[in-house]
KOLDOLUM-743551 format. One record per atom (N, C-alpha, C): x, y, z; residue number from 1; residue in three letters; atom name. Coordinates in steps of 0.02 Angstrom, whole numbers, plus 50000, padded with zeros to 5 digits. Atoms other than C-alpha are relative to their C-alpha. Layout:
N
[[X,Y,Z],NUM,'Ala','CA']
...
This chain:
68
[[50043,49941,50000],1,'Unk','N']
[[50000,50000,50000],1,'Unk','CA']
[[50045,50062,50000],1,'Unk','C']
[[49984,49955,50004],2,'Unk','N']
[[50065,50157,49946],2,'Unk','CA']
[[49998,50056,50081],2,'Unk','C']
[[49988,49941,49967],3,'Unk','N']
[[50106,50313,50057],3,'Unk','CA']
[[49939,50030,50001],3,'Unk','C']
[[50034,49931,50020],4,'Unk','N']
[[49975,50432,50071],4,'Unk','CA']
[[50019,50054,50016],4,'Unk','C']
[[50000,49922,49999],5,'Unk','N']
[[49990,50615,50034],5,'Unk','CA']
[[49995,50010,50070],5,'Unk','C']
[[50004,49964,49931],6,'Unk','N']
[[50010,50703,50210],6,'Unk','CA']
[[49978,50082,49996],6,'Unk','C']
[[50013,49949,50002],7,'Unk','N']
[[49913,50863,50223],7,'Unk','CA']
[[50033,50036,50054],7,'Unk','C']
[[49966,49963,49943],8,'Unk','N']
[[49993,50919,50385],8,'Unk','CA']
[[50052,49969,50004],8,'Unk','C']
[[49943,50003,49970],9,'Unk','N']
[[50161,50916,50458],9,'Unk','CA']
[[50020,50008,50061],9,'Unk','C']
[[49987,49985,49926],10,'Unk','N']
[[50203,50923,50660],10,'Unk','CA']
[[50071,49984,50015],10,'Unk','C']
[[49936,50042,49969],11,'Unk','N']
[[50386,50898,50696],11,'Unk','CA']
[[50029,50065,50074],11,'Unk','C']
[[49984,49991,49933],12,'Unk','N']
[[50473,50931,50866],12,'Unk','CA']
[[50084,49994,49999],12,'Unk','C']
[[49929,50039,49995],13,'Unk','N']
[[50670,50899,50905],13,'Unk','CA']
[[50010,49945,50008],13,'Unk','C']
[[50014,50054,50021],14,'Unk','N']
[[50641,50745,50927],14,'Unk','CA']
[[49956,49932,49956],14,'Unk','C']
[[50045,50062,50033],15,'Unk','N']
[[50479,50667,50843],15,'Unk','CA']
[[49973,50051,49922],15,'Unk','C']
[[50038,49930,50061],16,'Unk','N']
[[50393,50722,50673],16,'Unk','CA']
[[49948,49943,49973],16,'Unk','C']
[[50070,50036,50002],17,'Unk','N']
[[50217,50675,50640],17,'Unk','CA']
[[49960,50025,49920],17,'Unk','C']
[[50030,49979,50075],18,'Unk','N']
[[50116,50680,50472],18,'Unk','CA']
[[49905,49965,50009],18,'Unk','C']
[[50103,50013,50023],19,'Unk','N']
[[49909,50690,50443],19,'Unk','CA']
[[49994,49996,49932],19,'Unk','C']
[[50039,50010,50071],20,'Unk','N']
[[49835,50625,50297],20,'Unk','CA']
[[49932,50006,49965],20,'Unk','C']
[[50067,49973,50020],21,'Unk','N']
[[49676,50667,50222],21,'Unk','CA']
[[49963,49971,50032],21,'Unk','C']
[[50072,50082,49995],22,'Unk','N']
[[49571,50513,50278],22,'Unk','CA']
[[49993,50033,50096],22,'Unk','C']
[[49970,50002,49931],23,'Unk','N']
[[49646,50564,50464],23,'Unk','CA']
[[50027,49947,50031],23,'Unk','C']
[[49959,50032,49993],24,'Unk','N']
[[49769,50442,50470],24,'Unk','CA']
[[50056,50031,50046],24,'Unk','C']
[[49933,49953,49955],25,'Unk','N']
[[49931,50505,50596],25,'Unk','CA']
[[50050,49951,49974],25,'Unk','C']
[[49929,50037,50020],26,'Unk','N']
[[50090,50440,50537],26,'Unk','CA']
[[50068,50034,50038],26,'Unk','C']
[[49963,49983,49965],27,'Unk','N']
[[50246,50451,50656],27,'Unk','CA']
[[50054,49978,49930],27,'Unk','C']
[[49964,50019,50027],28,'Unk','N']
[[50409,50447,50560],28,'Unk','CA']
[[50073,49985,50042],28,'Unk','C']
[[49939,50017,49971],29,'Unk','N']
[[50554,50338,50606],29,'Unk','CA']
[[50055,50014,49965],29,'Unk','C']
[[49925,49987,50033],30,'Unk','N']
[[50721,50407,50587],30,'Unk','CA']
[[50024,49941,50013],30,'Unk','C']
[[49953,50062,50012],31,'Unk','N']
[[50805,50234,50637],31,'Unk','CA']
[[50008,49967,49924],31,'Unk','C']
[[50011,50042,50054],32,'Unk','N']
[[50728,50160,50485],32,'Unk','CA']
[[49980,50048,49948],32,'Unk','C']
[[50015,49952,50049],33,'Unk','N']
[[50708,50297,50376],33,'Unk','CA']
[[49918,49979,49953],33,'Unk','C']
[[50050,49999,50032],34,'Unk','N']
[[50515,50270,50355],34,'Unk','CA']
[[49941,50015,50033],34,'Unk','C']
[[50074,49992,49968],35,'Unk','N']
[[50338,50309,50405],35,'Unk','CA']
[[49970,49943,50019],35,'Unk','C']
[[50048,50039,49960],36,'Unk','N']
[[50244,50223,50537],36,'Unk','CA']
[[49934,50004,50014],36,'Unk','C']
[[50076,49960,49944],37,'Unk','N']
[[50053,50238,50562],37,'Unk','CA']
[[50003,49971,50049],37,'Unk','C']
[[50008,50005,49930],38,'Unk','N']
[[50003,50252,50717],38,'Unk','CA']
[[49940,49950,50015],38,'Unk','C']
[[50067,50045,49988],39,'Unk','N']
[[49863,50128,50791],39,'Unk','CA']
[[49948,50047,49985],39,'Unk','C']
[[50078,49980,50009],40,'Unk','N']
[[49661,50152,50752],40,'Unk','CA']
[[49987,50043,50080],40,'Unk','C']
[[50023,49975,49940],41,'Unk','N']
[[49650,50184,50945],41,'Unk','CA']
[[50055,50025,50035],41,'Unk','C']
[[49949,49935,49970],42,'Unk','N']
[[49794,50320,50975],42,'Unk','CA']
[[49961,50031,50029],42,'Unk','C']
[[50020,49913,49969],43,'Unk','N']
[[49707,50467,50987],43,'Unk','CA']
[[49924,49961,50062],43,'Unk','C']
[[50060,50024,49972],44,'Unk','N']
[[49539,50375,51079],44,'Unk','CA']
[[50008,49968,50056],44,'Unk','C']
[[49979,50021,49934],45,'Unk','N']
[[49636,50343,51247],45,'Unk','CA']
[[49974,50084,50041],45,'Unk','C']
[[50009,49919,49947],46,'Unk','N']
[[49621,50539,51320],46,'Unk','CA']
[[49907,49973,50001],46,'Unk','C']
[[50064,50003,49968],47,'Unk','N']
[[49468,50563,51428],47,'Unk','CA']
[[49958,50053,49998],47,'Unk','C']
[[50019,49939,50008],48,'Unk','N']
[[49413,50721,51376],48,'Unk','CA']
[[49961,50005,49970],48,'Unk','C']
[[50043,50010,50070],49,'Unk','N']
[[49262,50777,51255],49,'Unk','CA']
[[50043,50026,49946],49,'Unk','C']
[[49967,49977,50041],50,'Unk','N']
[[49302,50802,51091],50,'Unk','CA']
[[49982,50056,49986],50,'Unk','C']
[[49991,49947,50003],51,'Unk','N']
[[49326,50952,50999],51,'Unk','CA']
[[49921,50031,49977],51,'Unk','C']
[[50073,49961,50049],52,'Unk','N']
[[49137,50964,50896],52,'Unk','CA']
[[49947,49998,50075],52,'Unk','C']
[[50042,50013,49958],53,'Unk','N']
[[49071,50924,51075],53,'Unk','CA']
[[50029,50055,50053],53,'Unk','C']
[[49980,49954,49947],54,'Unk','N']
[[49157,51054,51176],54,'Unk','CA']
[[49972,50076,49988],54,'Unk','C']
[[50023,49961,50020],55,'Unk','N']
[[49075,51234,51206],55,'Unk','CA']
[[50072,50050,50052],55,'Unk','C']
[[49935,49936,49956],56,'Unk','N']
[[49183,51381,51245],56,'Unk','CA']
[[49943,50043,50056],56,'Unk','C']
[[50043,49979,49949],57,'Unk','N']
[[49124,51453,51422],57,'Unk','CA']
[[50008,50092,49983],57,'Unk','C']
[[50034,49911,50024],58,'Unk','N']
[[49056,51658,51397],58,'Unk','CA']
[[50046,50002,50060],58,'Unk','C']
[[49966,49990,49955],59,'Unk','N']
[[49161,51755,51495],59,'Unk','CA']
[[49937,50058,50030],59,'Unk','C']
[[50060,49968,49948],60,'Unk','N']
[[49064,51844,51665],60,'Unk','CA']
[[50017,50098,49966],60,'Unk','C']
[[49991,49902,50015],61,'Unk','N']
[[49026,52031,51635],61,'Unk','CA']
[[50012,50036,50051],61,'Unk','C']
[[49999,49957,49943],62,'Unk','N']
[[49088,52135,51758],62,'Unk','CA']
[[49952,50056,50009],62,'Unk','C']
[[50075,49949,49983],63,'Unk','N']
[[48958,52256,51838],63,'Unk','CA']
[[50070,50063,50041],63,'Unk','C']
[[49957,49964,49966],64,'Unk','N']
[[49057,52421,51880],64,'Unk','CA']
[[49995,50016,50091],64,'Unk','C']
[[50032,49989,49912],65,'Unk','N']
[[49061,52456,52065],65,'Unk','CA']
[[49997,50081,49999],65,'Unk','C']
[[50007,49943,49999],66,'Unk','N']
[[48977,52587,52137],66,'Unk','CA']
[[50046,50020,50056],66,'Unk','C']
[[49963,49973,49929],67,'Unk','N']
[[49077,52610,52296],67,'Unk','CA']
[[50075,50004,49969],67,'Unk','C']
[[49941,49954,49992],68,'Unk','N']
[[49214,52713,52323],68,'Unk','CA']
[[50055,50014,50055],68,'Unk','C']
């Protein structure tokens, strides 16, 4: 199976990561000079909601004070 195209790029000093259209993650090994995907159930360990399910909280309005 061919490579796929990587629309994104993430690299670090040590690691460098590639997204592919489908949303595939591919880690690349420098030992072996090749791309690794990553498992189906990488990203689906964190405990958090995801991103289409998260709401951004309004920020409070301050009421000026009257005291002096």
């Amino acid at each position: 199976m061919p490579m796929p195209r990587l629309i994104q790029i993430c690299a670090s000093q040590n690691d460098l990561f590639g997204l592919a259209g489908d949303g595939t993650v591919f880690q690349y090994n420098f030992n072996s000079n090749a791309w690794a995907q990553l498992g189906q159930d990488w990203g689906d360990q964190a405990e958090g909601p995801r991103a289409e399910s998260r709401s951004t909280p309004k920020a409070a309005s301050a009421k000026p004070s009257s005291k002096r």
